[in-house]
N, C-alpha and C positions, 0 to 999 in steps of 0.2 A: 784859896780854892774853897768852894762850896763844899759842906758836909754831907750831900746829897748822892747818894750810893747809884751811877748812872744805871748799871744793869737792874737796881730795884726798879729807879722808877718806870725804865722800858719795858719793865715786866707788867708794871700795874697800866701803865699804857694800852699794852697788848690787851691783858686783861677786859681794861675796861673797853675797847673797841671791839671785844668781840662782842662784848653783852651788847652795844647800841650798836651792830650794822646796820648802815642805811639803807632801805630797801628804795631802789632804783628804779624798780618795776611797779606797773601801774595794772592794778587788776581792773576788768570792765566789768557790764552786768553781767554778760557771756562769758565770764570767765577765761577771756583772753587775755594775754598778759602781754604788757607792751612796757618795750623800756625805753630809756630816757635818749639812747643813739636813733630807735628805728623813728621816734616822736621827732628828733630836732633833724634829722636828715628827710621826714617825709615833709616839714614846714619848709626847709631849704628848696626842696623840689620846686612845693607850690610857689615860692616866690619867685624862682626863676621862672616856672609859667608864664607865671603872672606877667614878667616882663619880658617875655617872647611875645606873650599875644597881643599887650601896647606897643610893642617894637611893629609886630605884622601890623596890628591894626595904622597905628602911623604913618607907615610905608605904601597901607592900600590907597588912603587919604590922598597923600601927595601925589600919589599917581593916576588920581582922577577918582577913583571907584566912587561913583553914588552910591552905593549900599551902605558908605562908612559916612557917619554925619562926626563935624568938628567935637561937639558935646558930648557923644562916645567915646573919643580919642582923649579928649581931654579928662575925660575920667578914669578909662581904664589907665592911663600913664600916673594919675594921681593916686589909683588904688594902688599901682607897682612901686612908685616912689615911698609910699608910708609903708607898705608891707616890706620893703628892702631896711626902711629905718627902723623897721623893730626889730627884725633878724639881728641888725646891725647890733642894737643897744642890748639885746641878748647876749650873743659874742662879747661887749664889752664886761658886762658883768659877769658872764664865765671867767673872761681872761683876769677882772680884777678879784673875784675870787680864789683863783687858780695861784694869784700875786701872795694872797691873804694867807692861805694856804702856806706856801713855800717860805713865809719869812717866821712864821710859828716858828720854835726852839724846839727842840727833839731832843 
């Protein structure tokens, strides 16, 4: 067994986490404060946007609409696919920091 006294060190733990909280919140010039849930849940929105309005747009395309030309279609699907794969790679490194996190020793 280790000589290491567990409730010390949980105590110095404590301790030192309360001196460095993280501050999560993001002050503006206006003096709004926005935190890190209302920022990744209003990016989630716009990407599903994003890939409703290449879905409609797609949809108008193949059903004739002249107002939609191919090279608009094929772009608005190409900005919804890349915007989906950075959400996406954001999640990943949440979750492997989340992994990072949980296997630390306490």
């Amino acid at each position: 067994m280790s000589d290491i006294k567990i409730n010390e060190l949980l105590s110095q733990i404590r301790s030192i986490s309360s001196q460095v909280q993280p501050n999560i919140n993001v002050k503006h010039d206006n003096n709004e404060v926005t935190n890190f849930s209302s920022v990744l849940k209003t990016s989630i929105d716009k990407v599903n946007d994003q890939q409703m309005m290449s879905s409609d747009l797609a949809k108008r395309f193949e059903q004739g609409d002249s107002s939609v030309e191919l090279s608009r279609v094929m772009v608005e699907m190409q900005k919804a696919r890349v915007s989906f794969e950075a959400v996406k790679q954001v999640r990943n490194q949440l979750v492997t920091a989340y992994q990072e996190v949980m296997r630390m020793p306490v």
